[in-house]
N, C-alpha and C positions, 0 to 999 in steps of 0.2 A: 268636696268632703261629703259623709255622708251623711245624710239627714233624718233625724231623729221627731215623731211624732210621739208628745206624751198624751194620757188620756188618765182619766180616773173615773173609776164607775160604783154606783152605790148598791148596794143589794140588802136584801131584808137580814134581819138575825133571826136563826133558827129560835124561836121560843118568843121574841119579840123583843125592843129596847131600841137603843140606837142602833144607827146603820152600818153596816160595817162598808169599808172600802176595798175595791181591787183597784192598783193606780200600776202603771207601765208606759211603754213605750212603743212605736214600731220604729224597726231602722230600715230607709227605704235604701236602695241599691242608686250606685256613685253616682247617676245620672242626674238625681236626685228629684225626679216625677214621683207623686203620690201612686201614679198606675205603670210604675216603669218596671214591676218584679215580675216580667217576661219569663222569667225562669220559675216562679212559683212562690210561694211565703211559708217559711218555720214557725211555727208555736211553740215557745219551749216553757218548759214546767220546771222550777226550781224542788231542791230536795228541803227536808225538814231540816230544820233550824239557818235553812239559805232564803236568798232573797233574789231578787234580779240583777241587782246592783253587785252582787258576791261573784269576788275572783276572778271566775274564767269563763261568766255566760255576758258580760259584755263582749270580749275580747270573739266567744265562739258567733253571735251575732252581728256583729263588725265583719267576721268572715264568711259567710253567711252574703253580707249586703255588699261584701266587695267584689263576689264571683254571681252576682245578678238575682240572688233571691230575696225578698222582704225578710229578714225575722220578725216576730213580736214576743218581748220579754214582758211579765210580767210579775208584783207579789199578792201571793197568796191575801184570801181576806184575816187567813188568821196565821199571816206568820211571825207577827210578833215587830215589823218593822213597821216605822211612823209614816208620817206626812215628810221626812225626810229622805224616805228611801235606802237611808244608811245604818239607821238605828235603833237598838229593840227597845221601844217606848211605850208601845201599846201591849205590855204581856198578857192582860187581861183575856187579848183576840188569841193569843198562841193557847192561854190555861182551855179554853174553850174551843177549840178548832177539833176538826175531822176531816177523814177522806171525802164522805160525802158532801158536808163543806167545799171541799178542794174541789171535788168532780163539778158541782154546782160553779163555781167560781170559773173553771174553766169552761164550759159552758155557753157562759155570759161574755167571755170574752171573745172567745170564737164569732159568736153573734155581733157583738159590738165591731169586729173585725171586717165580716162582710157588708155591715151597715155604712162602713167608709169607705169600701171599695178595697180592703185591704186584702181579702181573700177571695178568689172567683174559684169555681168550681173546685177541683181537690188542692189537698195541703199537707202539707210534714208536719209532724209533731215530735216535741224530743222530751225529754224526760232526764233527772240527774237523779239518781238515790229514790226517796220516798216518790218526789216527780217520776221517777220511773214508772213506776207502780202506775200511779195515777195516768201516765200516760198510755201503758197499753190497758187497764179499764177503758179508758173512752176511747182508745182505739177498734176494739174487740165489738164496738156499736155503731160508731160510727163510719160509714161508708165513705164518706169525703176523705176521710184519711188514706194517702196514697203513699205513705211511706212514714216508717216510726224508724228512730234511734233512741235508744236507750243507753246510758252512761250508770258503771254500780248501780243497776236496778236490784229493789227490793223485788224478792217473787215470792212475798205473803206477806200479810196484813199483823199477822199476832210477832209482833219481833218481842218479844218476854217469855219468861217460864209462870210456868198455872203458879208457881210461890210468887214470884214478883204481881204478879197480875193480882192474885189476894192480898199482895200485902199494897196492893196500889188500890184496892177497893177499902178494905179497913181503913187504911187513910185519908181516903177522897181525893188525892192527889198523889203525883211522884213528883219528883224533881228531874230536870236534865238540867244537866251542867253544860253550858259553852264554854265553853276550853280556851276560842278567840277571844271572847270579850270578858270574860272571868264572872260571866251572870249564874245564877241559881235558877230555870225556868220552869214553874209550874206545871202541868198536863194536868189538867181536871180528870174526872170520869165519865166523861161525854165519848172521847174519844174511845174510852176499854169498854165502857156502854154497845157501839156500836160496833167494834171489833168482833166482840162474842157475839152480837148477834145478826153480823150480815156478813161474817167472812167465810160462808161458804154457799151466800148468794150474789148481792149486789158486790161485794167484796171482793168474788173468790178471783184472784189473781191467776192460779195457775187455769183453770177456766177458761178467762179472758185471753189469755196467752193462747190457748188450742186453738180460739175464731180469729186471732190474728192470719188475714189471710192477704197481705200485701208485704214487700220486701221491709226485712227490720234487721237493723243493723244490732246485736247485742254486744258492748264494749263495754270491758271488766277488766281491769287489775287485778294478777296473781298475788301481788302482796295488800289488797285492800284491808284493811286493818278493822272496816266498818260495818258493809255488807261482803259475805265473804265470796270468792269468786264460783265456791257451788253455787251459789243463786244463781247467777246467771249461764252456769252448766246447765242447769237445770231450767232453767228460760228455754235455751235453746233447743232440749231435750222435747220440750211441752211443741214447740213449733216447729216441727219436722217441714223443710221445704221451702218457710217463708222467714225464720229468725236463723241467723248467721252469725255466730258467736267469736268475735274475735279479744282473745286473750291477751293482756298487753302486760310483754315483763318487767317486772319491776313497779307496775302501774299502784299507787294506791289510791284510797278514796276519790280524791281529787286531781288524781292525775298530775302530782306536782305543784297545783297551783297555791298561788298565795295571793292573801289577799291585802290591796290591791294589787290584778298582776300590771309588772311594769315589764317584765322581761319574760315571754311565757315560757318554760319548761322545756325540754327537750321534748319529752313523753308529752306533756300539753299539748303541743304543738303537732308533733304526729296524730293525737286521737283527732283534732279540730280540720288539719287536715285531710285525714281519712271521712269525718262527719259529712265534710263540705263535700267532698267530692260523690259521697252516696248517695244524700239530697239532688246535688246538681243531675245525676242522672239518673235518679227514678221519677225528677216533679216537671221534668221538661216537660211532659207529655201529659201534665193529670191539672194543668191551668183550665182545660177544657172540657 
């Protein structure tokens, strides 16, 4: 079977208070040795209003550690899920979360990764929706990365219109609805704070995208319902040479998945597929 190492790690709160938490996993490959992922280790970044535990990034991890690479799943410090793992208990951390938040949090995790021996020399990183985003930001810096996938990436920070954005400043908050759980979730103004004013530095996505300069897989649903599949037209467009855009029909947001998956998707199944087999041959070589 494979084997599952959790961790949880504490980090400061921007502005001060309690700590906030990042808690995960690594899943080592069937062998089941701490240093047996011969083949390399994935980082994967969950999307906004997801968690680790959501859907289809156990399932994509599992396969992942059954063809010889580590994954490490992780939640966000402010995505809004408890000391459970399952449940939105701490909204408090989601009204107050950011990107740079997230970048910070991933970060920490990566470190915390090679501090167990989890990750030697390069590594994969993947990304789902908002995670996307965040994943080629810190890819576009960091050099150990030797391979990105991407799943419905976001490819810009400001997802509102300048009316919403005012009418989300007049109020001090917006709401998003989850749809799954039938919650009302806050988003403070920390987050539209730093959207205006670092999405077109620390931010700027399409940017990050131009120094992506290692193999990246961009995989997007023609019927995505959520981010639409020009973003990731347009991903691809920004990375001539190194992003590879593959268009999946019928694909939406989630690629079919539900949550919990018990049976994964046709279309699932093909993207996790296709993922694992991308990884498997661009990280043989980037362990050293």
């Amino acid at each position: 079977m494979i084997r599952t190492d959790q961790f949880e790690l504490s980090r400061e709160r921007p502005g001060g208070g309690k700590p906030l938490f990042v808690r995960g996993e690594a899943y080592h490959p069937n062998s089941g040795s701490a240093d047996a992922a011969g083949s390399g280790t994935v980082v994967i970044c969950h999307g906004f209003k997801g968690f680790a535990h959501w859907a289809f990034f156990p399932y994509l991890a599992r396969s992942l550690a059954e063809a010889g690479m580590r994954a490490i799943t992780f939640d966000f410090s402010g995505s809004g899920v408890g000391p459970d793992r399952e449940n939105f208990s701490t909204l408090e951390e989601f009204e107050t979360n950011t990107f740079t938040q997230e970048l910070t949090d991933l970060d920490q995790v990566i470190a915390e990764a090679r501090n167990r021996g989890w990750i030697e020399g390069g590594f994969g990183l993947f990304g789902h929706s908002r995670g996307g985003g965040v994943a080629i930001l810190h890819a576009s810096i960091d050099r150990d990365v030797r391979a990105l996938v991407t799943w419905a990436s976001i490819s810009k920070v400001r997802r509102m219109s300048d009316d919403e954005m005012r009418e989300w400043r007049k109020r001090g908050y917006t709401d998003i609805h989850n749809s799954r759980t039938g919650q009302n979730m806050r988003l403070g103004t920390r987050l539209l704070d730093e959207v205006e004013a670092l999405e077109k530095t620390t931010l700027d996505i399409p940017a990050a995208a131009k120094g992506i300069g290692v193999p990246w897989l961009i995989v997007h649903g023609d019927a995505d319902e959520t981010v639409t599949v020009k973003e990731g037209e347009r991903l691809a467009d920004l990375s001539p040479g190194f992003g590879t855009l593959w268009t999946v029909e019928g694909g939406n947001h989630g690629f079919g998945a539900s949550h919990p998956v018990v049976e994964p998707a046709p279309t699932l199944s093909l993207v996790v597929r296709g993922t694992v087999g991308f990884f498997a041959e661009h990280l043989a070589r980037a362990t050293v």
